[in-house]
C-alpha positions as CSV (number, residue, x, y, z in Angstrom):
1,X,-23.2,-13.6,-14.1
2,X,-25.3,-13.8,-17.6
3,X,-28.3,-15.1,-15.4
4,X,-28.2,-12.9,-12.4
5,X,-28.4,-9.0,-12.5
6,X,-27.2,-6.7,-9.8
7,X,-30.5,-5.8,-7.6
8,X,-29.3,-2.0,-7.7
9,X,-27.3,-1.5,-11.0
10,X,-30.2,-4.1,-13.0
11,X,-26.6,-4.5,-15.0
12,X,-25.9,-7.9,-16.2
13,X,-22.0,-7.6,-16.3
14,X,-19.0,-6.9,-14.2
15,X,-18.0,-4.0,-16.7
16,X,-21.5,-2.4,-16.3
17,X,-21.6,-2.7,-12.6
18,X,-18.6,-0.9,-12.4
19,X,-19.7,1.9,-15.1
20,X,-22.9,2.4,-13.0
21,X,-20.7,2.9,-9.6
22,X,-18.6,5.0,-11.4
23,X,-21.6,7.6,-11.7
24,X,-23.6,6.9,-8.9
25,X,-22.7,6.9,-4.9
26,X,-23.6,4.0,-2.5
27,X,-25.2,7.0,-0.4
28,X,-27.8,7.5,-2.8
29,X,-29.7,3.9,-2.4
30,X,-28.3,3.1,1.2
31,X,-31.8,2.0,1.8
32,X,-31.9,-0.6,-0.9
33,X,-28.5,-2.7,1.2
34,X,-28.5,-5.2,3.3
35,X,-26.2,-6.8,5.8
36,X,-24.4,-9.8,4.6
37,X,-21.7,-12.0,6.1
38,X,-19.1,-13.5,4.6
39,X,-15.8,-15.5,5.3
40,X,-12.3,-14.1,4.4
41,X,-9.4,-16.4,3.9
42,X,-6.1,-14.7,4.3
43,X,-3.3,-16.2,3.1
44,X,0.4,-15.7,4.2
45,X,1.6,-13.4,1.6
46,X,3.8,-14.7,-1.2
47,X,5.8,-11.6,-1.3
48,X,9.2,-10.9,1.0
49,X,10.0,-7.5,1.4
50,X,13.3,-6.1,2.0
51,X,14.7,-2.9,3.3
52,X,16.6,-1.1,0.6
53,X,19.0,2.0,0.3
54,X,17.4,5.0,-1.2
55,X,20.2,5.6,-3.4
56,X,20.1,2.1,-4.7
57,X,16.4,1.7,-5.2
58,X,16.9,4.5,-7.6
59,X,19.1,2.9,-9.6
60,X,17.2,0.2,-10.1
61,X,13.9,2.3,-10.6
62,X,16.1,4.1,-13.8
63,X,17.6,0.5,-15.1
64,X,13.7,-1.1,-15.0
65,X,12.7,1.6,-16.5
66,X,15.6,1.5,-19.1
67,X,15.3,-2.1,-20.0
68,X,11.4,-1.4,-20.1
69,X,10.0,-3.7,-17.1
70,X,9.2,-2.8,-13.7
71,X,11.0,-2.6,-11.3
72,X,10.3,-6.0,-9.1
73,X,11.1,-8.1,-12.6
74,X,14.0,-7.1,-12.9
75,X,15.3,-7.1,-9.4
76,X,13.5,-10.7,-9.2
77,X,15.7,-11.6,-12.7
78,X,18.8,-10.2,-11.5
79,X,18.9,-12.0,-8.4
80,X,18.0,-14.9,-10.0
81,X,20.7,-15.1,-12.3
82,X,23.4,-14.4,-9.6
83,X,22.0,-17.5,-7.6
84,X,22.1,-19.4,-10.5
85,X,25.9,-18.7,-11.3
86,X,26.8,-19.0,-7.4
87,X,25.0,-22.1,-7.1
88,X,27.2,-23.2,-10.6
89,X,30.2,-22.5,-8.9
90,X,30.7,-19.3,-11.5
């Protein structure tokens, strides 16, 4: 983006596009946009997600939290590890 500037913003950086967006509102230069098309690839997600107890989620919210990671690392390490033994006969 060092060549180009946004046409509204005249800022010549992502972080100073978003600055000048946080202070101003789209509604104020409505007629300064233009209609544009675009094509969106969406991709199967990568994630799974899995029903699970309450009670148990909570648990694993506090022993993240403990072991200072969040929450999907550790479940993701955890059940990783108890594959690994199963799969090594442990």
């Amino acid at each position: 983006m060092s060549e180009n500037r946004s046409s509204i913003s005249n800022a010549s950086s992502y972080a100073e596009i978003g600055e000048f967006w946080d202070r101003h509102d789209l509604g104020d230069f409505e007629q300064q946009t233009y209609p544009v098309e675009f094509d969106l690839r969406v991709q199967s997600p990568s994630k799974v997600y899995v029903p699970l107890d309450r009670d148990m989620a909570e648990l694993l919210r506090n022993a993240a939290a403990s072991h200072g990671v969040s929450t999907e690392t550790l479940l993701n390490d955890w059940l990783k590890e108890k594959i690994e033994q199963k799969s090594l006969g442990k």
